[in-house]
N, C-alpha and C positions, 0 to 999 in steps of 0.2 A: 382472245386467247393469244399469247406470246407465243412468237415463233418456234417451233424447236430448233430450226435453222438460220443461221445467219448468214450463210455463205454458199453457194453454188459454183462450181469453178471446174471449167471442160476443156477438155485438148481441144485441137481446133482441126487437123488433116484426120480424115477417115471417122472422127467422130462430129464435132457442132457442123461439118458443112462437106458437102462431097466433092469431088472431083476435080470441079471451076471455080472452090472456095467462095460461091455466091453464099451470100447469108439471105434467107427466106424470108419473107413477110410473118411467117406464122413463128420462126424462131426471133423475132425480131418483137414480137406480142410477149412473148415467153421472157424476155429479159427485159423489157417494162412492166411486166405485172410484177417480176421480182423489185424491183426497185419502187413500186407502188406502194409494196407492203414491207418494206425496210429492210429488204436481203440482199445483201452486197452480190454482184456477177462479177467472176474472174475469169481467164484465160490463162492454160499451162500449154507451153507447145515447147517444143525440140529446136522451133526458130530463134534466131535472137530476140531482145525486148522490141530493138529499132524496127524493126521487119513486123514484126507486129503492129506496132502501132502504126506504123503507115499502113495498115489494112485496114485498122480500126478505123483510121481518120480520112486517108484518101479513097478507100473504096467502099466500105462500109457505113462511113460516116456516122458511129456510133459514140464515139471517144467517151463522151459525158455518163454513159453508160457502165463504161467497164473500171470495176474498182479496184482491180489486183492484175497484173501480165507476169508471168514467169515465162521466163524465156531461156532459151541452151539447155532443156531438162532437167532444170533447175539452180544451174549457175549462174541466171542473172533474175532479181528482183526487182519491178516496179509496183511501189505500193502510192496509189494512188489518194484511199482512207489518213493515213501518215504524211501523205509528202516526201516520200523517201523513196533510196533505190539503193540495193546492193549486188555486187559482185562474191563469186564463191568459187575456189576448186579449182581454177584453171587448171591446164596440164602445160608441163613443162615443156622445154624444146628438147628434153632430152627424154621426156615420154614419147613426143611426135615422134623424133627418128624413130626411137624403139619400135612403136606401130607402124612406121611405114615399110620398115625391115622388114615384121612381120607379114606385111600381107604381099610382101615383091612375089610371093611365089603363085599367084591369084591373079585375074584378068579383070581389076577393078579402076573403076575411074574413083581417085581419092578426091574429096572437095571440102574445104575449111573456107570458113565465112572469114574474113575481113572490112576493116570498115568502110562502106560502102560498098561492098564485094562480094562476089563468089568465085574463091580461087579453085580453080577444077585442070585436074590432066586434057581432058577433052572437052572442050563444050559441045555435049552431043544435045539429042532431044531431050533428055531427061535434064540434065541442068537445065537446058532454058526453061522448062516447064516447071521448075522449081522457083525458079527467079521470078516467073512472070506476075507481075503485079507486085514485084515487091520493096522497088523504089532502087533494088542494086543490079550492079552489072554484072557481066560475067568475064575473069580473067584468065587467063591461061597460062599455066605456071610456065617461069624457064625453064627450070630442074626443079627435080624431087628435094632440091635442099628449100624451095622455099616455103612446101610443107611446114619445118620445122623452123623457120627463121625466128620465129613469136609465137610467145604462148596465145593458148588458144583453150575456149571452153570445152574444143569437141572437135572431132576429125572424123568424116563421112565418107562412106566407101558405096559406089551404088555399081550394078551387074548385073544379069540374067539370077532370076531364080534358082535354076541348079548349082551356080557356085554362090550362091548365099546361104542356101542350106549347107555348103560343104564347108563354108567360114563359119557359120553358126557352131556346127559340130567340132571346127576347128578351135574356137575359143574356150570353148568348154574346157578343153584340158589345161588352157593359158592359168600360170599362176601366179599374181603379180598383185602387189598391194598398191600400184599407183595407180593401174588402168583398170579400165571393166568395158566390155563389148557387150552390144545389145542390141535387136533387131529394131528398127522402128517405121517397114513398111516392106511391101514383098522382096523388093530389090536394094533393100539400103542397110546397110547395118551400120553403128556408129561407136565410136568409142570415147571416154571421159573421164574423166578423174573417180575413183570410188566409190566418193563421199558425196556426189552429185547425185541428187535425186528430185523430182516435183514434189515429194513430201519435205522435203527440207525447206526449202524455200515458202513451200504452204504452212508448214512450223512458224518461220518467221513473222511470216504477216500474219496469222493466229497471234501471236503473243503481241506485234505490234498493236492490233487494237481487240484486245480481250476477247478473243474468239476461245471456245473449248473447239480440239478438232473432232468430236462429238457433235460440234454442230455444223457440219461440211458436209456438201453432195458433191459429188466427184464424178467427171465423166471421164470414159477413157478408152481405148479400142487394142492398144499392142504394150509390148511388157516398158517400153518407159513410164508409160502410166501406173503399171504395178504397186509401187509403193504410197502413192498420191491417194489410190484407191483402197488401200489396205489401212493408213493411217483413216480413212474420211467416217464418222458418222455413216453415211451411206456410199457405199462404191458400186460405180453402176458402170456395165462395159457395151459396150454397140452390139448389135445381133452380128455384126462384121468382123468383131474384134478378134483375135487369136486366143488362144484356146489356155497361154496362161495365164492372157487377163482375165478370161470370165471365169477362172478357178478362182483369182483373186478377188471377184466382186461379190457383193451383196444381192444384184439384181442384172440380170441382161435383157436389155428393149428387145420388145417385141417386131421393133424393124431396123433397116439397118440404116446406115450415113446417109445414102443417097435418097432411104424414104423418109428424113428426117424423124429420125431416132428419138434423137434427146427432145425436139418437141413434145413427140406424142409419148414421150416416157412422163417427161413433165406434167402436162394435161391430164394423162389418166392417169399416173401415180400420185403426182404429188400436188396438184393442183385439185383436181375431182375430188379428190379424198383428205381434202381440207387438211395436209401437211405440212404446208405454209400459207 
């Protein structure tokens, strides 16, 4: 029986792997059976593509496995099927100031990625525990100008949960066709070009090698995923996930990241029930 799926493609914090971003043995079963029966595995994360792939390849040691990495929330594409890789959306230097104006009145540590880098106000705990394992260092900015010295796909603000929910409710009213804010972990909210989405970038590589997005299984846990999961054949959000992805989704696991979710969603939905 031919697939109905072609393509499986999951965020990677808070949904394929928990906490210490260990990849399991049973989720590691789960992306060779796909690849046994001819259905592409991809990766969309918030990280950049490079940051990715040095997980894939220095710590997980999977490489040969993954056929698609979206990276920055969808402004950068490596299509692995193709041979190809694109860039999309940046924001301006003259958006960055804009948001770093914005958020002066707020007790946040700002951090934008750089090449080979994470440029941060503070290197507290949280940075390094973003960085770690991921092949980059951690810089300390001189001044808030070098926030905006270079464009950039995304400018990241992390802080205590209560003033996240108050920046949260604070953007909402923001009305601006260049930027968009959006939450993508308890303590981090992040900001991007408009037009920046994982479904865009999941468009691209669909059309690059004849995928309908009718035949994508999406996984996903917080609202950057939202649109990835809304475009996919199936959108599936973590039992962890926040409350306006799994509005978005077609189905939510019955466990959550840390009790490997997407495994056992795998297994008993789509695997047992002969889906792929």
């Amino acid at each position: 029986m031919k697939n109905k799926y072609k393509l499986v493609i999951c965020d990677i914090d808070g949904t394929l792997v928990g906490r210490f971003r260990n990849l399991s043995d049973q989720t590691r079963s789960i992306i060779q059976r796909l690849h046994d029966k001819g259905v592409y595995f991809g990766l969309a994360s918030g990280r950049p593509v490079d940051e990715v792939i040095h997980l894939v390849r220095e710590v997980w040691q999977l490489e040969e496995k993954i056929d698609v990495v979206i990276g920055m929330n969808g402004s950068e594409l490596c299509d692995n099927v193709s041979s190809c890789a694109d860039e999309y959306f940046k924001l301006s230097t003259e958006s960055l100031k804009e948001i770093m104006d914005l958020m002066k009145p707020f007790d946040v540590n700002a951090c934008i990625y750089r090449p080979g880098a994470m440029l941060c106000q503070i290197a507290n705990e949280q940075v390094q525990a973003s960085v770690s394992r991921s092949g980059k260092k951690v810089v300390i900015a001189d001044s808030i100008e070098d926030f905006y010295s270079e464009e950039s796909a995304k400018i990241m603000f992390r802080t205590d949960e209560e003033t996240i929910n108050k920046i949260e409710q604070y953007t909402k009213t923001l009305e601006s066709n260049k930027y968009k804010a959006f939450r993508t972990g308890p303590i981090i909210i992040e900001f991007a070009d408009t037009r920046v989405s994982k479904a865009y970038a999941l468009k691209e590589f669909c059309e690059n090698n004849n995928i309908e997005l009718s035949e994508v299984i999406a996984f996903g846990d917080t609202t950057n995923d939202n649109e990835m999961l809304s475009v996919s054949g199936m959108g599936v959000c973590l039992l962890n996930g926040s409350a306006d992805t799994k509005k978005c989704a077609d189905y939510i696991t019955e466990k959550n990241n840390e009790e490997e979710g997407f495994a056992d969603f795998m297994n008993k939905q789509i695997f047992d029930k002969n889906i792929i």
